[in-house]
C-alpha positions as CSV (number, residue, x, y, z in Angstrom):
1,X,-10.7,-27.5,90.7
2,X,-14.0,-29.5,90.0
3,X,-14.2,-31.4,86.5
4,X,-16.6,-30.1,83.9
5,X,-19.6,-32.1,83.5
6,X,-18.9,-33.5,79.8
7,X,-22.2,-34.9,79.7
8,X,-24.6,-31.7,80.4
9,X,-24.9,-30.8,76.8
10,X,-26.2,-34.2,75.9
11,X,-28.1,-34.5,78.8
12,X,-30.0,-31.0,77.3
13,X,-30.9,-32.6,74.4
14,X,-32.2,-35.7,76.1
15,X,-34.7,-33.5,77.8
16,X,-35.9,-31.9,74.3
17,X,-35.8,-35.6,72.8
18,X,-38.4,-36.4,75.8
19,X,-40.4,-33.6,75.6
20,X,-40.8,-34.6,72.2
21,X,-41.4,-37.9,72.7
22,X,-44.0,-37.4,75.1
23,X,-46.1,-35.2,72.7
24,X,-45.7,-37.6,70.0
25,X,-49.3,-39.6,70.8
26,X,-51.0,-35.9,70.5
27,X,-49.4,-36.4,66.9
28,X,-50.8,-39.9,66.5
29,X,-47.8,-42.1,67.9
30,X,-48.7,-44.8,70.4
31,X,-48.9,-44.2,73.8
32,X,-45.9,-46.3,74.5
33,X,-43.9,-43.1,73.4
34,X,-45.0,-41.5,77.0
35,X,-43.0,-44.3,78.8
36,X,-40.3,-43.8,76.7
37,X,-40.4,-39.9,77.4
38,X,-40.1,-41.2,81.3
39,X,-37.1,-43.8,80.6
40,X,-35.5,-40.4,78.8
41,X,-36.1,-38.2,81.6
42,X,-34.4,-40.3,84.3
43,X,-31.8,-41.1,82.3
44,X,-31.2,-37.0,81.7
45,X,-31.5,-36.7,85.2
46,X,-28.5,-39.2,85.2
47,X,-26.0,-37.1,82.8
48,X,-27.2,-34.0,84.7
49,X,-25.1,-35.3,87.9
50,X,-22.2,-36.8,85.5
51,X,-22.8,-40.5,85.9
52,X,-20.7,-42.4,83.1
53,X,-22.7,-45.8,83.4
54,X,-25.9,-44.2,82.8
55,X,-24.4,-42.4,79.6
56,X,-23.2,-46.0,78.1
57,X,-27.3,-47.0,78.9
58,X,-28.6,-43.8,77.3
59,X,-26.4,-43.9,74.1
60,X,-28.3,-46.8,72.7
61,X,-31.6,-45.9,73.8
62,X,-31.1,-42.3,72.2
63,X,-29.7,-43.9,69.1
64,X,-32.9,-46.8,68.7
65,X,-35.2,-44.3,69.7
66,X,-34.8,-42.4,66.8
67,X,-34.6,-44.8,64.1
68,X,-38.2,-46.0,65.5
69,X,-38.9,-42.7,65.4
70,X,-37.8,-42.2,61.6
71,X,-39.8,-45.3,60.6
72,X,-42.9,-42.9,61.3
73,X,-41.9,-40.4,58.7
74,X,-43.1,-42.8,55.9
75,X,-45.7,-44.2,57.8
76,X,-47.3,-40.3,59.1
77,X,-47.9,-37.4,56.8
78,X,-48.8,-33.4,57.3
79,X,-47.5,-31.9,60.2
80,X,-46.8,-35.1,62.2
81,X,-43.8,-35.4,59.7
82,X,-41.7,-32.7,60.9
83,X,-42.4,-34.2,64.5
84,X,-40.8,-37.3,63.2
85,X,-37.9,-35.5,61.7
86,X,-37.2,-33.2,64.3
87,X,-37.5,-35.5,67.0
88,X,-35.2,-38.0,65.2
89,X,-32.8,-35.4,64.5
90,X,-32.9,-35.1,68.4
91,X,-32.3,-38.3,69.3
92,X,-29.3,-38.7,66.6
93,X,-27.5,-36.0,68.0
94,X,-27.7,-36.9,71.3
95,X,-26.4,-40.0,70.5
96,X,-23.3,-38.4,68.5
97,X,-23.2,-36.4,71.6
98,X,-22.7,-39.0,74.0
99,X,-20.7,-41.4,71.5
100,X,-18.3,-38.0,71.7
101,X,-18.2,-38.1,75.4
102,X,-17.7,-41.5,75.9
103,X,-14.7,-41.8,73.1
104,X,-12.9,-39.1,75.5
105,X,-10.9,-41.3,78.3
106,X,-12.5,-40.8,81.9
107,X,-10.7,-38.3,84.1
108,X,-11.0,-40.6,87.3
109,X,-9.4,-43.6,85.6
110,X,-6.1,-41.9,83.4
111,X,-3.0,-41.3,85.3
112,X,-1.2,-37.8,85.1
């Protein structure tokens, strides 16, 4: 029996957290946010096929992401503000996500 991926679900956000991202300069971030989409995307493309190493890489990136992210709520106003919010609330949960998934022991290392 093949193991459950236990890092799809977070790897689902971290697409939606670099889509938003990525549209964040149409909202008036700076364009640095569209290489940041791309260093999200890979690393989704990483949890997709179940790599551990890449979720201890991603957890941080998720997690800093959106607290630069949440300094543009004060900074932004109008509509851009629930891009902020929304895409920090994103990034946070993909990092409680992840933290979730890498508390939980790896299969390939505990003894039965």
């Amino acid at each position: 029996m093949e193991n459950q991926n236990p890092y799809r679900s977070s790897a689902m956000f971290l697409w939606l957290s670099a889509a938003l991202s990525a549209i964040g300069p149409v909202f008036g971030a700076p364009l640095g946010y569209i290489i940041v989409a791309l260093v999200m995307g890979v690393l989704a493309m990483g949890l997709v096929r179940g790599m551990r190493w890449i979720a201890y890489i991603a957890f941080p990136v998720a997690g800093i992401s959106g607290a630069i992210v949440l300094g543009w709520i004060w900074s932004i106003g109008g509509p851009p503000t629930w891009w902020a919010i929304i895409t920090t609330a994103t990034c946070w949960l993909t990092a409680s996500m992840l933290f979730g998934a890498l508390w939980r022991p790896n299969e390939s290392t505990t003894s039965t």
